[in-house]
C-alpha positions in Angstrom: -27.6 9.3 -44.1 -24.9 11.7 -44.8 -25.8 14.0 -41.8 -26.8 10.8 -39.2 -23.4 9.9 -39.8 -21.5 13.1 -39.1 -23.5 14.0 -36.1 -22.4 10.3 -34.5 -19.2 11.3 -35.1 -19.5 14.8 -33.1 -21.1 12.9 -30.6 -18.5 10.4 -30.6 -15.7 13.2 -30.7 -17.3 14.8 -27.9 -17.1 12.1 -25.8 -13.6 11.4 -26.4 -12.5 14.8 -25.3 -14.8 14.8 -22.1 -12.3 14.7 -19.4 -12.0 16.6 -16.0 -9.5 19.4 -15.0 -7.3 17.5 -12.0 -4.4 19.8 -12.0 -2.7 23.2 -12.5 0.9 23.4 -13.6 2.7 26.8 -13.6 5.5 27.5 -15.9 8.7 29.2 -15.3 7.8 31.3 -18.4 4.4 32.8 -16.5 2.2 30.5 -18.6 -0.7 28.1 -16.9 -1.9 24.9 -18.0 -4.3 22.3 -17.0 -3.8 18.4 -16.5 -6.7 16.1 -16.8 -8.0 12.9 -15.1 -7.7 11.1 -18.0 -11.6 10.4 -17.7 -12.1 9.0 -21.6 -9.3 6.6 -20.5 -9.9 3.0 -19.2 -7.9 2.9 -15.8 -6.4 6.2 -16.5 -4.4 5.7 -13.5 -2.8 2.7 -15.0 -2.4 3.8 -17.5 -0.5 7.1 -16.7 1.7 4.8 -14.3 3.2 2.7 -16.9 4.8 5.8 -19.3 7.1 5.8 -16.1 10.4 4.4 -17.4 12.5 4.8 -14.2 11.9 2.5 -10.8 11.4 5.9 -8.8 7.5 6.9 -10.2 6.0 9.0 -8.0 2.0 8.3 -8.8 0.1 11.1 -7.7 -3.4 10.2 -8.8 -3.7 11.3 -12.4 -0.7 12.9 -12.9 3.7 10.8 -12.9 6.9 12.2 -11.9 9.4 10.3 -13.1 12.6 11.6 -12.6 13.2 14.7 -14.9 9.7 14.1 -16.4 6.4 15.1 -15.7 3.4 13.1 -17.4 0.0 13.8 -17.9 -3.0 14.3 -19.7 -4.2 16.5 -22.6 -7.7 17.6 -22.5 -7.7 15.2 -25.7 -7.3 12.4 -23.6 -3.2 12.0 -25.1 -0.6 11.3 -22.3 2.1 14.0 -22.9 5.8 14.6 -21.3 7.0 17.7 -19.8 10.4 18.3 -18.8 10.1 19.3 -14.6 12.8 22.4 -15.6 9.8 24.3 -17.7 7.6 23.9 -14.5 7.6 26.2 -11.2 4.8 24.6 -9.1 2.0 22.0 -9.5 -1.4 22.0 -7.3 -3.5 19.6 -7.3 -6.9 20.1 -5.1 -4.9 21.5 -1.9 -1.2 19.5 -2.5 1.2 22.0 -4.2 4.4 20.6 -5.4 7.8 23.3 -5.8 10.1 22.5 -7.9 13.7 22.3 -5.7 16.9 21.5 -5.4 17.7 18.4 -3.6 20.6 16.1 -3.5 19.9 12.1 -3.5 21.9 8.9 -3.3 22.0 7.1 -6.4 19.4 4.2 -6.8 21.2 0.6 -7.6 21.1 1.7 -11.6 23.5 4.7 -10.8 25.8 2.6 -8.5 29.5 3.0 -8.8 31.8 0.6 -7.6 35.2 1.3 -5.7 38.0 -0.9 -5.8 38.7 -2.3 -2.0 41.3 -4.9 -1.9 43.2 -6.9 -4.2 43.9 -10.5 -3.1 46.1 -13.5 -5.0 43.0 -14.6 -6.8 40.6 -12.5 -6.3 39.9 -8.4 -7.3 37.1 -7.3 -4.3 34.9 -4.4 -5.1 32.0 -2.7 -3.0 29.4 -0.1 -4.0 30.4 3.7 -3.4 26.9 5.7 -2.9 27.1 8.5 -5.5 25.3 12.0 -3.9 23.7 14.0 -6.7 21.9 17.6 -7.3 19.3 17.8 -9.1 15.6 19.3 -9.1 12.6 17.4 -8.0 9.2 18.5 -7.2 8.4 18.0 -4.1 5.3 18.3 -1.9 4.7 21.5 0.4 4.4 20.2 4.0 4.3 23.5 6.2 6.3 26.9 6.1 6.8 29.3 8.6 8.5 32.7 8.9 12.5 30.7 8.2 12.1 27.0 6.6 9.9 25.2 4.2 9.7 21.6 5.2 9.1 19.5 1.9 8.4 16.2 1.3 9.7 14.1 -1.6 8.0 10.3 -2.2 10.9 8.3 -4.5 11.4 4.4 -4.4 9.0 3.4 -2.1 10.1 5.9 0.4 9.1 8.9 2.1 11.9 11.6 2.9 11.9 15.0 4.3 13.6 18.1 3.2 14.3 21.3 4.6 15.0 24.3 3.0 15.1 28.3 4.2 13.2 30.7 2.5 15.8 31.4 -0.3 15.9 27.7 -1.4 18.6 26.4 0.2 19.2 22.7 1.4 19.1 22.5 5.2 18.5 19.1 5.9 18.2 16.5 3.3 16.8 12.9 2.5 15.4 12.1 6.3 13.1 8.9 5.7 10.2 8.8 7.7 6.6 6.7 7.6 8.0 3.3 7.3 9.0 2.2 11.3 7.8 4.0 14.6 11.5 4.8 15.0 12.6 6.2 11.6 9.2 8.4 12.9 10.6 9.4 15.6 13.4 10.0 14.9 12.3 12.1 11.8 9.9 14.2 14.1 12.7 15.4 16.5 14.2 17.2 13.2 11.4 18.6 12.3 10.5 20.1 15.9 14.3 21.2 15.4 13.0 23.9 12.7 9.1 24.1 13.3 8.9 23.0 17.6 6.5 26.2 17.8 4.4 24.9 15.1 1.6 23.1 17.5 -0.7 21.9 14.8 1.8 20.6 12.6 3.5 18.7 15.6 0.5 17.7 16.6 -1.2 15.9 14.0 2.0 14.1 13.4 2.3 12.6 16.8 -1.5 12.1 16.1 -0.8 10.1 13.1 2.4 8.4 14.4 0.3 6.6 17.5 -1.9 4.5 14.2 -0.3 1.8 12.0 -1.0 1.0 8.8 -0.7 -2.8 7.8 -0.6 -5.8 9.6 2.9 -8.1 10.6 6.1 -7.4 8.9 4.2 -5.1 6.9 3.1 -2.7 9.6 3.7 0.7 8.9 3.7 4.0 10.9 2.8 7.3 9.1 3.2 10.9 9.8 1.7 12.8 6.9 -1.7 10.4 7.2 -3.6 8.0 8.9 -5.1 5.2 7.2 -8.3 3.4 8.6 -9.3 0.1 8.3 -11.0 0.7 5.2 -7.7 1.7 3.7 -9.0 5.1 3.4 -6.6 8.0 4.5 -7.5 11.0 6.7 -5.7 13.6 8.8 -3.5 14.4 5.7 -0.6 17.3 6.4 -0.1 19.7 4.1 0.5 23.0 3.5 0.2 24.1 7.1 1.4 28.0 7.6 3.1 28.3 10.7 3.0 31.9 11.9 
């Protein structure tokens, strides 16, 4: 009885730890480790989602940024923390993500208010938008021989970054992938630094001619097309332009 009940528990244990490798994280100290899909986990994605404490998430599959944190899961199945400063890249399946320097304006939780005007009975304030520096990862769009163009999701939003090849901010927080305008307007930037890039250009005026969504809700992308089936294809990333 004694040995029936500790080879269920193996077999119990070795289910629990059964999970899949879904992403590589390289350290700033040389070391690798691997996330996991969270596979012994019901609704792993959901799960993973909600240890996000800010209103910013970005949910990429398996695997949260939230702000200054990374989250993820242990090939026991545990949801761990990882502060982004210990990590150098992430890749996951083709997607890398750099760790970079990027400045932001404050989300309504950081806004500061000014004092405007001061009337008989009434003190008038207004927000002041507060621009911070501070490292996110962001995704790898394309490179070529002088810029990186970068892509970081936060509040709903898609924005661009460019950076030369020693790090530095070129161009910063350019929304795209909501309107046809804010599109097009984001593509002329990016032919600024990458108009020799053909397939990258390209496959983002490809992408820009499909909407997403119907009514108010109608979206047009650059970095993907979505079908009617809601599944995404054309995806850009990591394109070397040489």
């Amino acid at each position: 009885m004694k040995k029936l009940f500790f080879l269920v528990s193996v077999l119990i244990s070795g289910v629990s730890i059964a999970q899949n490798p879904y992403a590589t994280i390289y350290l700033n100290s040389g070391e690798e480790q691997i996330a996991y899909d969270g596979s012994n986990t019901e609704e792993p994605e959901r799960e993973i989602r909600k240890k996000g404490r800010s209103a910013t998430n970005s949910n990429l599959g398996f695997i949260t940024l939230d702000g200054d944190n990374f989250i993820y899961f242990t090939k026991a199945g545990d949801i761990e923390r990882m502060d982004i400063d210990e990590i150098k890249r992430v890749v996951v399946d083709t997607k890398t993500y750099n760790n970079l320097q990027v400045t932001v304006v404050a989300n309504q939780y950081q806004t500061k208010f000014a004092e405007v005007s001061i009337g008989a009975d009434k003190v008038t304030f207004k927000p002041m938008k507060i621009k911070k520096k501070m490292v996110r990862m962001l995704q790898l769009i394309a490179e070529n021989d002088n810029y990186i163009l970068a892509n970081l999701f936060s509040s709903g939003i898609n924005h661009f970054y460019i950076f030369d090849k020693e790090g530095n901010l070129i161009e910063k927080q350019v929304g795209h992938s909501t309107t046809k305008k804010k599109c097009e307007k984001a593509l002329v930037l990016v032919k600024q630094y990458f108009g020799d890039c053909t397939e990258l250009i390209s496959r983002m005026e490809e992408n820009m001619q499909n909407t997403f969504g119907k009514g108010m809700q109608k979206q047009h992308l650059l970095l993907m097309t979505v079908g009617e089936d809601n599944k995404g294809s054309n995806y850009i990333t990591g394109v070397e332009c040489n």
